[in-house]
N, C-alpha and C positions, 0 to 999 in steps of 0.2 A: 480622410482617404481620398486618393486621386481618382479621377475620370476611369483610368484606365485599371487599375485593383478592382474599383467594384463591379467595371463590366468583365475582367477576369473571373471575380467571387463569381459572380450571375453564370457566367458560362460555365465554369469548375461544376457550380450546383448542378446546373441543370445535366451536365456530363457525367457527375455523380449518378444522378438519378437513373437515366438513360438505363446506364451500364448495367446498374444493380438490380434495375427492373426486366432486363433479361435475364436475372438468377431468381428471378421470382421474389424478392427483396425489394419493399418496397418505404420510398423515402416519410416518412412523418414530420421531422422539423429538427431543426441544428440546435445541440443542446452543449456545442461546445464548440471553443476554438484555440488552435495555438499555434506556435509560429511557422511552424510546417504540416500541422496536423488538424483535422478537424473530427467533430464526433455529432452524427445522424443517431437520432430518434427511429428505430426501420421495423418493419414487421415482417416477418414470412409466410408467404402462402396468402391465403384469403382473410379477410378484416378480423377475424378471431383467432387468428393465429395469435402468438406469445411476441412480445416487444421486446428488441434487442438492440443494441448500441451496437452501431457500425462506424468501427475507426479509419478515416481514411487518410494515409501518406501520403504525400503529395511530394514526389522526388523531385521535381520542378525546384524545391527550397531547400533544400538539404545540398552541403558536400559529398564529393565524389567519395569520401573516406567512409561517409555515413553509410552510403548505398552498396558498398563493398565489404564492409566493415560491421558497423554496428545494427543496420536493419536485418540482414541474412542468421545474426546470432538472435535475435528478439525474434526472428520468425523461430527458430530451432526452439529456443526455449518453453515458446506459446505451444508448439507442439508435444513438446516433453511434459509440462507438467501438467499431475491432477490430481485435485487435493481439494476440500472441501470447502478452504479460506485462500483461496487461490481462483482470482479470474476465469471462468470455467470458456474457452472458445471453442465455437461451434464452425465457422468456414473461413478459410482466409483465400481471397483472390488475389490476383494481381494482372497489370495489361503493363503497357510501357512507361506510363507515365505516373502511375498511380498504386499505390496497397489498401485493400481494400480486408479493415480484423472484423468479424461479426463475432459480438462477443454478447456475455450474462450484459442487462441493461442492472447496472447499480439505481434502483429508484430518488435511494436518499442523499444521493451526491456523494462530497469526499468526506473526510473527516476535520481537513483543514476546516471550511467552511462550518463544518456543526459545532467545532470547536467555539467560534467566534460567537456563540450565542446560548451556548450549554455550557452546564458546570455538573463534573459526572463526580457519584459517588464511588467511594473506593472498590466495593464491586463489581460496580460499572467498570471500573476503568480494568479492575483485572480479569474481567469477561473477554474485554477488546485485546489484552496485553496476551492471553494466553491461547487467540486465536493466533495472534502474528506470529509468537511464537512457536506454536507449533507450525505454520505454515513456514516459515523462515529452516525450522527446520528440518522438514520433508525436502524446503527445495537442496539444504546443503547437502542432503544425505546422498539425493541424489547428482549432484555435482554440480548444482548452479547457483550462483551469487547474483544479487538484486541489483546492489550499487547503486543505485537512486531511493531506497526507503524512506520516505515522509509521507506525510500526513495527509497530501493531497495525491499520492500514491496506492493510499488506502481508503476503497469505496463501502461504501454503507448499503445492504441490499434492505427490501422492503419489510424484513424482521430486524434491521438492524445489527445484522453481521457481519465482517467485515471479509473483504477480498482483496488482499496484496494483488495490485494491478500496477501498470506502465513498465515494461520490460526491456526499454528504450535502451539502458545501458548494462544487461543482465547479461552474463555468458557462463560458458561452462568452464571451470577448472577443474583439478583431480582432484579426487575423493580424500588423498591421504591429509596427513595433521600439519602438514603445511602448504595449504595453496596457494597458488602467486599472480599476482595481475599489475601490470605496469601502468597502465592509461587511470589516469588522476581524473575520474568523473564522477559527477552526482551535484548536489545542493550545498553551498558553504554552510546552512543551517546546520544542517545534515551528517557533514563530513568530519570524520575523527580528526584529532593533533596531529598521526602520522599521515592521513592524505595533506591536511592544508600544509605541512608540513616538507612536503614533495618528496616523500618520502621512496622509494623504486628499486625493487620491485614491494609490494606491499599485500597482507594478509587480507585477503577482500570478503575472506568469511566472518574475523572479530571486524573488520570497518562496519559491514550490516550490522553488528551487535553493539556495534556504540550508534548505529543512526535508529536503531531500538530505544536505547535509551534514551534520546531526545525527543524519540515518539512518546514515550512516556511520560515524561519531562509536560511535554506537554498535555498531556491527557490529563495529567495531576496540576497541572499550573494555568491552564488556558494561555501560555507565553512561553516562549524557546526559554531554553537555559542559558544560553550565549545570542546577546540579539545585537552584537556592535555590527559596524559596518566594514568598518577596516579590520583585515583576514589577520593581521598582527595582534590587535586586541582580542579578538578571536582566541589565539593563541594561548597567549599568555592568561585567558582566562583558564581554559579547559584544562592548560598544565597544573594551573594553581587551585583547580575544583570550584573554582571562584562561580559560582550558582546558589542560588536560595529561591526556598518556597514561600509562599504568600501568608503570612500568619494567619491571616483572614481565613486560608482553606481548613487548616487546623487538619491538614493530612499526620497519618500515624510515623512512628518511629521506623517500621520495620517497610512501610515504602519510602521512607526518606533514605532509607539504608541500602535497597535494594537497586533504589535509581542510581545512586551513586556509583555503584557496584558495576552498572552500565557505562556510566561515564568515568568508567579509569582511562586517565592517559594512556597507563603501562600498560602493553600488547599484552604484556604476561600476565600481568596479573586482573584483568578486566575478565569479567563473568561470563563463560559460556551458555548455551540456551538449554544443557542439559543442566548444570547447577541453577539457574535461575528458577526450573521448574521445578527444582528439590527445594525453592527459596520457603522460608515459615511464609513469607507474605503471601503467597501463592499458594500453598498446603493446605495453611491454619483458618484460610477464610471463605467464605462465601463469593458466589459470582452472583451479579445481577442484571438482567437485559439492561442495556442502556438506551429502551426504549421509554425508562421509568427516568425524565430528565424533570429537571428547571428550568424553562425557556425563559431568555432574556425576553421583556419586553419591548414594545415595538418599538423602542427608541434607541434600543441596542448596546445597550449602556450597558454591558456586563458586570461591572466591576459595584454599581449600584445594586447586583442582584445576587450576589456570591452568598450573599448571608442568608438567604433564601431558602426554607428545605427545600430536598429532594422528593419528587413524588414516590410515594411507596409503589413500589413492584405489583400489588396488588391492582390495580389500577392496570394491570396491561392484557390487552386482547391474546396476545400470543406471547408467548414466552421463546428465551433465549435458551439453542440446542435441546427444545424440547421439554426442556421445567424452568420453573421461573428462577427457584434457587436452591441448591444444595451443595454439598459439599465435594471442594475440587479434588480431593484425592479421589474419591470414589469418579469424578468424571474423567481425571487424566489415567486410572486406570482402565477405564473403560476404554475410550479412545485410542488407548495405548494398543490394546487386544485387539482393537477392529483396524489399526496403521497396519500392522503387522501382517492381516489377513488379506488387507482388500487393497492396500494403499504401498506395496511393497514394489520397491522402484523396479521398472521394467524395459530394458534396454528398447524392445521392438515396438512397445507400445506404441501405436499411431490415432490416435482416436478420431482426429480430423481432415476434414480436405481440402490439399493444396492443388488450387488451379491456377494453372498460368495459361494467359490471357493474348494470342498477339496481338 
């Protein structure tokens, strides 16, 4: 880093801090960084107050397209939505130079990162698969598409539940059965055959449902399903289904069947998020916190620890949505009744505040 970045970082911080300390937000320590963004450790009120992650923009490093374009829609949508596996924010500021998100603090980082050292069992893993998707589909219902879904988009709160977070490339389309979005964004890991594909205008609600299936992909493999480097190999894999699971996991038939299902090429026939939760794999079985893991040991070697059990659910302090385990029909009916009452999309809904700052 040169002379003049880190006396920029130093001043940005301390400018951070300033700022946020006259909302009564006060700075704790940087618990993240990225190429235009950074994320504060912050507290509000007096030293007992509850700890929040404070994401702040920094327009300085962004295109004139971004701050026109894609920052004004990620504020829109951070206001629209609210949903219980959904980034919950509490104040968004902004002054000239800078956005300033105050959001839930994720204590347990991403999921990327947990992935790298956990190997979940198949309860586990459809505990995590059937928050996203219900949150994935609250947000379609109500008219917004993600467009960047992976794994490091998905945060881990201090129960180990998960939060669809980063709304960097998320906007609103119509509600009907075909909605349309031209701008080719998100992660090559990520991205369906028809985005790498350049495909235009394209269905941005089944594109989230195939970067579902990769998230899963990987929840069940600890490794993408397509991991070349060249966007052509890419291709030519996803067209040809060309993906395998690790013998070693000894995963079931019917999530071997289901992932697939996620990963169709064809727009048409690739599985929506209300078939998926009709799936037997998701019906027929039990969910388990995935706070009940296998940690690699310290040398990080996962691939030496796969064979490992799982620790029994039994073993956990607090349980996943309030029991440790039962059966998912009985909880997607449940949840289903209480979407309906309390979670029913709301044009006027404003829940948070926008201040601008000159």
């Amino acid at each position: 880093m040169s002379v003049n970045a880190l006396i920029y970082r130093l001043v940005s911080a301390m400018s951070d801090a300033a700022f946020l300390r006259e909302k009564h937000i006060y700075v704790e320590r940087l618990v993240g960084t990225g190429s235009f963004s950074k994320v504060y450790l912050t507290r509000v009120g007096d030293i007992k107050s509850k700890m929040v992650a404070t994401k702040v923009i920094d327009k300085n490093f962004v295109s004139d397209n971004f701050v026109q374009k894609f920052l004004p829609r990620e504020l829109d949508v951070l206001l629209k939505l609210k949903h219980p596996f959904v980034i919950p924010v509490y104040s968004i500021y902004q002054n000239y130079n800078r956005v300033y998100i105050n959001m839930e603090y994720a204590v347990n980082g991403d999921m990327a990162a947990f992935l790298k050292t956990v190997r979940l069992s198949e309860p586990q893993i459809r505990s995590w698969l059937v928050q996203i998707l219900w949150a994935l589909q609250y947000m379609h219902r109500v008219g917004v598409v993600h467009r960047d879904l992976k794994c490091e988009n998905l945060l881990l709160t201090i129960n180990y539940n998960v939060r669809v977070a980063d709304f960097g490339f998320a906007r609103f389309v119509s509600r009907g059965r075909n909605p349309r979005a031209k701008s080719i964004c998100g992660t090559q890991t990520y991205l369906s055959p028809e985005l790498l594909l350049g495909t235009k205008p394209y269905n941005p609600v089944v594109a989230d449902v195939w970067a579902i299936g990769v998230v899963l992909f990987m929840m069940a493999n600890n490794l993408p399903p397509f991991n070349d480097s060249r966007k052509k190999d890419i291709i030519n894999k996803q067209l040809a289904k060309d993906f395998k699971f690790r013998n070693v996991l000894n995963r079931s038939e019917s999530l071997k069947i289901l992932t697939t299902m996620f990963l169709e090429p064809d727009i048409l026939q690739r599985i929506t998020i209300k078939r998926a939760l009709q799936s037997s794999w998701i019906k027929e079985g039990n969910i388990e916190t995935p706070m009940a893991v296998h940690r690699a040991t310290n040398n990080g070697k996962l691939e030496e620890n796969l064979r490992q059990p799982v620790i029994s659910s039994d073993t956990l302090t607090q349980p996943l949505f309030s029991y440790e385990s039962t059966n998912i029909k009985e909880s997607l009916s449940e949840f289903n009744m209480n979407f309906t009452d309390i979670h029913k999309p709301d044009e006027d809904f404003r829940p948070f505040s926008v201040i601008a700052v000159p």
